[in-house]
N, C-alpha and C positions, 0 to 999 in steps of 0.2 A: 234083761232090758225092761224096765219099766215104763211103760205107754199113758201118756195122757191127755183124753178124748176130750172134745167139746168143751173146753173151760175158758173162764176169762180172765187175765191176769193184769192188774194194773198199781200193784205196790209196788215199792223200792225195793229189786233185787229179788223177783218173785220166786225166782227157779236158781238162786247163786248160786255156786260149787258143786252143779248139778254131775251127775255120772249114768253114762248109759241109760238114757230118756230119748224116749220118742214121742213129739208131740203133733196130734192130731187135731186137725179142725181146730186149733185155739185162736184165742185173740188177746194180743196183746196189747191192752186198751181202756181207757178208761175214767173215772174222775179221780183216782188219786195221783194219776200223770206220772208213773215211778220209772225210773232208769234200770239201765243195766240189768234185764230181765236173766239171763243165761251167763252171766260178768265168772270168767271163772272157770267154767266148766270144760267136760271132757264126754267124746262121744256121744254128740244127742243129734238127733234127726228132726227136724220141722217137716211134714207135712201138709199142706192146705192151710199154712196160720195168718195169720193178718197183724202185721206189727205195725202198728201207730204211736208209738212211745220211740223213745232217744237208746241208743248205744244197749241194743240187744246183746251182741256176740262179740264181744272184747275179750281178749285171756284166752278165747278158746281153740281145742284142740281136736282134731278129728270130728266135723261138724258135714251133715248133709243138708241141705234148704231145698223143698221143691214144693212145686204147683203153689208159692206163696206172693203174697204183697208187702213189700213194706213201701209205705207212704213218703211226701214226703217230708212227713213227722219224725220219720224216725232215721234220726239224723245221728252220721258217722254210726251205722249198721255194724261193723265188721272191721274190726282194726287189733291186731298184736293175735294173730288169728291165723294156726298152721291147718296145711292138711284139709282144707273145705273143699266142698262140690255143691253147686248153685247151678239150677237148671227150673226150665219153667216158670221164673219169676219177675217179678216186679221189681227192683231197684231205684226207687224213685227220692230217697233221700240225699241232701248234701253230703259228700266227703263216707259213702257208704263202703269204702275200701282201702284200706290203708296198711301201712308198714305187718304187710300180712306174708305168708311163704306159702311155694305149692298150693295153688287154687285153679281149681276149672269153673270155668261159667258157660255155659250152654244155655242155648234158645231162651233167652233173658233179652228183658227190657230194660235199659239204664237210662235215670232222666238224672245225672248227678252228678250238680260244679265242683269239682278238684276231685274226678275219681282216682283210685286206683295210686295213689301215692307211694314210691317205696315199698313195692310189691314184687317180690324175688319167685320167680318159679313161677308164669302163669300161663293157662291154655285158657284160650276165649274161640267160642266157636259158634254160627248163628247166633251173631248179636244186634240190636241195633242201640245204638247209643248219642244220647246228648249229652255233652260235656264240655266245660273250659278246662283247662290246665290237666286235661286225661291222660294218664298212666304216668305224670313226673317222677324220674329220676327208678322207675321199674328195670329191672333186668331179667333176661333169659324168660322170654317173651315168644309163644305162638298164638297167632291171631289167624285165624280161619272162616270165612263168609261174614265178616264185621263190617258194618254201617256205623259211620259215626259225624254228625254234626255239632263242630263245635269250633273253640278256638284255643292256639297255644297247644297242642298236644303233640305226645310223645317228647317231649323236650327232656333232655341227659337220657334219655334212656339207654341203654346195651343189649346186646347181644340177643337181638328180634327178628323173627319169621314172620313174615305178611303174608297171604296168598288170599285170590279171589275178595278184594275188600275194596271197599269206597268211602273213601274218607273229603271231609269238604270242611274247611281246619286252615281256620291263618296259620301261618311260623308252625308249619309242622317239625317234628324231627331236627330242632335246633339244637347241636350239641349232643346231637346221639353217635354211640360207637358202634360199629358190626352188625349193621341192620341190611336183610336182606326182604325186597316187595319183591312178588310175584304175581301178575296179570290181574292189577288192582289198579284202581284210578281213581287220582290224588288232585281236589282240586283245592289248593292253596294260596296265598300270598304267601313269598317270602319265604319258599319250601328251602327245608334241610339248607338251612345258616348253619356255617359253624361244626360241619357233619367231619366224620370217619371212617371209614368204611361202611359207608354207602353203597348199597347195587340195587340196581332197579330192572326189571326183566320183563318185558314184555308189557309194561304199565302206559296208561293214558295218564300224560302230567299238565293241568291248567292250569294257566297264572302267572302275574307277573314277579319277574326277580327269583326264578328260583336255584338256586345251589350256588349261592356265592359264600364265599370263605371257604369252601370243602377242600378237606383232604381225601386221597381215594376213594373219588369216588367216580362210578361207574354205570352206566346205562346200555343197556341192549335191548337191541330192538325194539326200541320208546317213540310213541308218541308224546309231542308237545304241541300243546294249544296255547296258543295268546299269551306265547310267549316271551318276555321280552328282556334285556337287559339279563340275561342269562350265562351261570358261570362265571362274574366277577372274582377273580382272584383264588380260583378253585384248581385245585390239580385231578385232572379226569381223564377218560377214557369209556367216548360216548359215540353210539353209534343210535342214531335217531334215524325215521322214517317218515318223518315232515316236515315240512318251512317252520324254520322258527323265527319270527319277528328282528329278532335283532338278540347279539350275539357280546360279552363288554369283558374285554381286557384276561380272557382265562392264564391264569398264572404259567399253567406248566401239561403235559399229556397232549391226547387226538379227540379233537371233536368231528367227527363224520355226518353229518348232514346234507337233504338232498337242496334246499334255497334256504341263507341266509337274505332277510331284508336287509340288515343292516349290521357290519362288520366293525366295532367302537375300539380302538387303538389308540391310546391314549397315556397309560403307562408303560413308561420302556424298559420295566422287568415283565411284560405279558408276552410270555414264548409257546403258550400253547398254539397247538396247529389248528386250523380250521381246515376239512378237506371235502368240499364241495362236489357230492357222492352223483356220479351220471343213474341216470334213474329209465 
């Protein structure tokens, strides 16, 4: 493994087709503003480095990142990129994850519009995150202690574990398959449009219009807040533990609730049950 301490790197392609490098204290930075620092390469370790230049970690394979920053200069970080571990750092560029496979990110900071695109195989765990259009169209997905502020996320995505997370995200989960939340709370507009296998467990949900168009899907033991207009044209199987505001046309399944405000019946294919639970 060859180690490289304290330097500063700011050509075109400084370190390309690198092989078993580890770099320390570096900086990737500087007046001649070069791309693609690492484009290429195969098992290298970042250390404490500071990336302020564009498209460090493209092409690459078996990659570790920790205790570093990238800015948010340096844009689209990490794309066509297997096999990484990211911990301890800074993510603060646009579009900093992309059509990548097998990645973990631990106790990281993300400030970045359109992350996480077409990302296969990921574990995220103590995160907090700022995002529009986060994690689109990703699959086979655990998320664990995640904070995230933004809008449009998790949209097409499959086959995801939620647990302990808080998310605060218009049109979350539109058009996602086989997603399981676990004692997380979800405040949205316009939650999970368009969903399939949906379940939700023991989660706080706020906001108006949420799960309309779903297919199975499913709630236990849920809080909803201010919620209204809920379950339009959705096939479910919900057992809720609070008043929900008002209640619109559920297609087909049992919604169990302890006070609906208001019952909206209106299309004469809405055969879901409503069953007003003694408390």
């Amino acid at each position: 493994m060859q180690i490289i301490e304290n330097m500063t790197f700011d050509e075109e392609r400084a370190l390309y087709g690198s092989r078993d490098v580890t770099a320390r204290n570096c900086s990737f930075d500087g007046p001649a503003d070069g791309e693609s620092a690492f484009k290429e390469s195969r098992n290298i370790t970042a250390e404490n480095c500071y990336f302020n230049l564009r498209y460090p970690f493209w092409h690459n394979s078996g990659l570790v990142i920790s205790n570093s920053e990238m800015t948010e200069n340096c844009r689209a970080a990490l794309w066509y990129t297997d096999h990484a571990e990211i911990s301890d750092t800074k993510l603060h560029g646009i579009k900093a994850l992309r059509e990548c496979s097998d990645i973990t990110i631990r106790d990281c900071d993300v400030i970045s519009p359109e992350f996480g695109w077409s990302v296969n195989n990921i574990t995220m765990e103590n995160v907090n995150a700022v995002s529009e259009y986060f994690m689109m169209r990703s699959e086979n997905m655990k998320f664990k202690n995640v904070e995230l502020d933004g809008k449009y996320s998790f949209q097409y995505i499959k086959n995801a574990e939620f647990e302990n997370c808080k998310f605060i995200t218009k049109d979350a989960f539109w058009h996602g398959e086989n997603i399981t939340v676990r004692n997380s709370t979800i405040k949205s507009e316009y939650l999970a449009w368009y969903s399939n296998g949906l379940t939700l467990i023991d989660c706080k949900i706020i906001g108006t219009q949420p799960f309309c168009y779903c297919k199975n899907l499913k709630l236990i033991n849920c809080e909803m807040t201010d919620t209204d207009l809920a379950f339009e044209k959705s096939s479910v199987d919900a057992d809720i533990i609070t008043p929900v505001i008002s209640i619109k046309n559920p297609a087909s399944g049992i919604i169990r609730v302890p006070k609906v405000g208001e019952i909206i019946r209106t299309d004469p294919e809405s055969k879901g049950e409503i069953i007003i639970k003694n408390t």
